[in-house]
C-alpha positions, -999 to +999 in steps of 0.1 A: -660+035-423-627+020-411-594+039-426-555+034-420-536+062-427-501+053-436-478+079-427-484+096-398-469+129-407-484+161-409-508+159-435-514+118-425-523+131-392-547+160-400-568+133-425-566+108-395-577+129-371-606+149-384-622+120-399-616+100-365-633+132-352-661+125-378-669+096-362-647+070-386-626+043-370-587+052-380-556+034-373-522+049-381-492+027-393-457+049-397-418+041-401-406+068-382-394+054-350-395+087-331-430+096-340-447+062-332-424+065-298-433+098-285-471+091-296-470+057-275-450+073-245-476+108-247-511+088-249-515+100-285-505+129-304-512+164-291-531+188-323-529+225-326-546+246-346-531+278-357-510+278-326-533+275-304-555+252-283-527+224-280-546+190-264-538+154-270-559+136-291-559+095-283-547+074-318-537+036-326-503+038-341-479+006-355-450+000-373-459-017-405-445-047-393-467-059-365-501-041-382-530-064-383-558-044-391-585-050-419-598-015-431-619-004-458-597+024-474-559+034-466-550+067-467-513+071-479-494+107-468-457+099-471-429+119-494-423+102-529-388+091-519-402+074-488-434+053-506-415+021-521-399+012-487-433+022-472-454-003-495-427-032-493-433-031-455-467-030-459-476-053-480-482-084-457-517-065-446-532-053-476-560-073-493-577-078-529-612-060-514-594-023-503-592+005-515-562+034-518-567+066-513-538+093-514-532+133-517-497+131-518-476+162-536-458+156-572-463+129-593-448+093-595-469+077-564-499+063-587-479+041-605-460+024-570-497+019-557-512+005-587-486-026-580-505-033-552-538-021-558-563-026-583-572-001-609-607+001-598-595+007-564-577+035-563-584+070-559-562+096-559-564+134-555-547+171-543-553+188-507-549+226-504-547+226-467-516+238-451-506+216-419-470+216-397-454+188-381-434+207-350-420+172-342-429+134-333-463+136-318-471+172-328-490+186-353-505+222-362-534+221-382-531+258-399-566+273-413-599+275-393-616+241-392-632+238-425-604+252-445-591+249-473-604+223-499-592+193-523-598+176-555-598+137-563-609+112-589-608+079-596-577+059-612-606+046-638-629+081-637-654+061-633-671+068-595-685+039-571-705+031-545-673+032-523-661+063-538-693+087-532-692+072-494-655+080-488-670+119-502-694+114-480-670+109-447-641+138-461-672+160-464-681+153-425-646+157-417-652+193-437-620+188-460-648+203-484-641+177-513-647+178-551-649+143-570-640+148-610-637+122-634-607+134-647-580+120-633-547+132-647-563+165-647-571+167-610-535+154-601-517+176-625-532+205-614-515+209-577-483+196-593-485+234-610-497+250-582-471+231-557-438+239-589-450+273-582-453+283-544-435+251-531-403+259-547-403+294-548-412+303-509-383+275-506-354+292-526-360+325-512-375+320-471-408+334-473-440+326-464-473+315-492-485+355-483-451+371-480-444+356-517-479+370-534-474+403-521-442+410-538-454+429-566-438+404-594-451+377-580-477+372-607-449+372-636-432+348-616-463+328-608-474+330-647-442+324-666-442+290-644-475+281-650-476+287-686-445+260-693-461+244-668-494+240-688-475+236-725-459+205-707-492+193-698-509+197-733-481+182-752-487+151-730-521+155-736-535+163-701-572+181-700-561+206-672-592+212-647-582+249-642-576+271-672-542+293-669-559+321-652-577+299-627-545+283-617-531+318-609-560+330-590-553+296-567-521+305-564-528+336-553-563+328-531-542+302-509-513+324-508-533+355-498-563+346-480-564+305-469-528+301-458-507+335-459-486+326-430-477+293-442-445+278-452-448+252-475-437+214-471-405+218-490-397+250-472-404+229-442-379+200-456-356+222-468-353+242-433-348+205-411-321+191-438-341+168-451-344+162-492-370+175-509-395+162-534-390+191-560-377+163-585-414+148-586-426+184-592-406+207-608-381+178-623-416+157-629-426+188-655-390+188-670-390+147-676-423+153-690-415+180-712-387+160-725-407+131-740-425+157-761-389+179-768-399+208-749-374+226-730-397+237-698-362+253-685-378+276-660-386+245-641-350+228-649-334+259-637-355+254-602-346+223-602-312+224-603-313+256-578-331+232-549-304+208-550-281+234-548-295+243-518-295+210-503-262+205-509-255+235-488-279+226-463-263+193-458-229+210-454-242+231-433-259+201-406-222+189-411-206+215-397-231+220-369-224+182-363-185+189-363-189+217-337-217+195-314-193+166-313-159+192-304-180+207-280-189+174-260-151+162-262-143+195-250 
């Protein structure tokens, strides 16, 4: 099968990778000048795993504007901020016959895609596997191969040819898929999950372990997954997980699959960058609000991330300030 991952981040470059490594011709199209760059100057980009056994793997990267390729599937990893930009500069190459596939955190992606891809054609799900971009052309795969597992469905929950064959290749690639026809469900459920240990290792430093082994973790964990879930049945979402099974995946990842990980917000958060907590956290309050539910746990978080980024950015201010004095020194 031929796939084009667009967004070669850290999670673009992990599904790239492995499935390239599973025998699939991939192709890579990203925006980020340094990345495609240092991957073109380097021969490829070099892959860790855990920290260890650092070696360059050989890829095809573009920008989107000179790509030409005809694949079966795309494969979209990018933050929700970045994917309307992304898909205008895209557009030229994509064709009636693909498909989209995407594992992207928080909600508010599906409806960009479907203006550019067929109902039928698009399939969408969560990954729980924990990956680190250390910087353009560098990525750390963290988990042992074959860790860690995901969840997707089809836009129409109604599975094809082309959709047990993409299963198929992921299970090759040992990302250890699970295909559900329920759609809203399956997508829903790592927004929780993500509102939970996303924002809260964020907001306080910590690592996915560091967080489940403070002993009121699980009041934490529970009080957001419950306002969480009340959000999701007013909208009338058929969760996958009950409340308890979303807890005990909080707490497997945290404590066994990833417990030295930082999470991608944590990681967005830490380089000064914006974070997506509006399509998680905010996506839950917005929600809540069509129903007139006050999910304020999750408006408080909300309003507590910005407030970190706004100190954050201050902060890369002032680091600027004293780089720029020190050069004119």
């Amino acid at each position: 099968m031929k796939f084009t991952v667009v967004g070669a981040g850290a999670m673009g470059l992990r599904y790239g990778v492995l499935l390239q490594d599973a025998g699939n011709e991939v192709d890579f199209v990203d925006g980020w000048e340094p990345n495609v760059e240092k991957m073109r100057e380097q021969g490829g980009v070099y892959v860790s795993r855990d920290h260890e056994d650092k070696h360059l793997v050989n890829v095809n990267v573009y920008y989107p504007e000179e790509y030409k390729g005809d694949p079966d599937c795309y494969i979209f990893f990018l933050k929700q901020m970045q994917l309307t930009d992304m898909l205008k500069r895209c557009e030229h190459f994509f064709k009636p016959n693909q498909y989209a596939f995407t594992c992207m955190n928080g909600m508010g992606h599906v409806e960009k895609l479907l203006k550019y891809f067929k109902p039928e054609k698009l399939v969408a799900g969560t990954a729980l596997v924990a990956t680190v971009l250390n910087g353009p052309g560098d990525v750390d795969f963290i988990g042992k191969r074959g860790a860690g597992s995901m969840n997707l469905a089809n836009y129409t929950e109604k599975p094809d040819d082309f959709t047990h064959a993409l299963v198929a290749e992921l299970e090759k690639a040992q990302f250890n898929p699970n295909l559900t026809t329920n759609f809203r469900g399956t997508l829903m459920a790592k927004v929780v999950f993500n509102s939970v240990v996303n924002t809260l290792c964020t907001m306080f430093e910590v690592t996915m372990g560091e967080y489940a082994d403070y002993e009121g973790a699980d009041e934490m964990s529970r009080q957001l997954i419950d306002e969480a879930y009340d959000v999701c049945e007013r909208d009338g979402v058929k969760m996958i997980n009950t409340r308890q099974e979303e807890l005990d995946s909080v707490n497997y990842v945290s404590k066994v699959a990833n417990p030295l990980h930082y999470p991608s917000m944590y990681q967005d958060m830490h380089n000064y960058r914006p974070t997506e907590v509006d399509y998680i956290n905010g996506y839950l309050v917005k929600l809540g609000q069509k129903h007139n539910y006050n999910a304020k746990t999750h408006a408080f978080l909300t309003h507590e991330v910005h407030l970190a980024e706004r100190g954050k950015q201050r902060e890369l201010k002032r680091m600027q300030a004293s780089e720029k004095q020190a050069q004119t020194a």
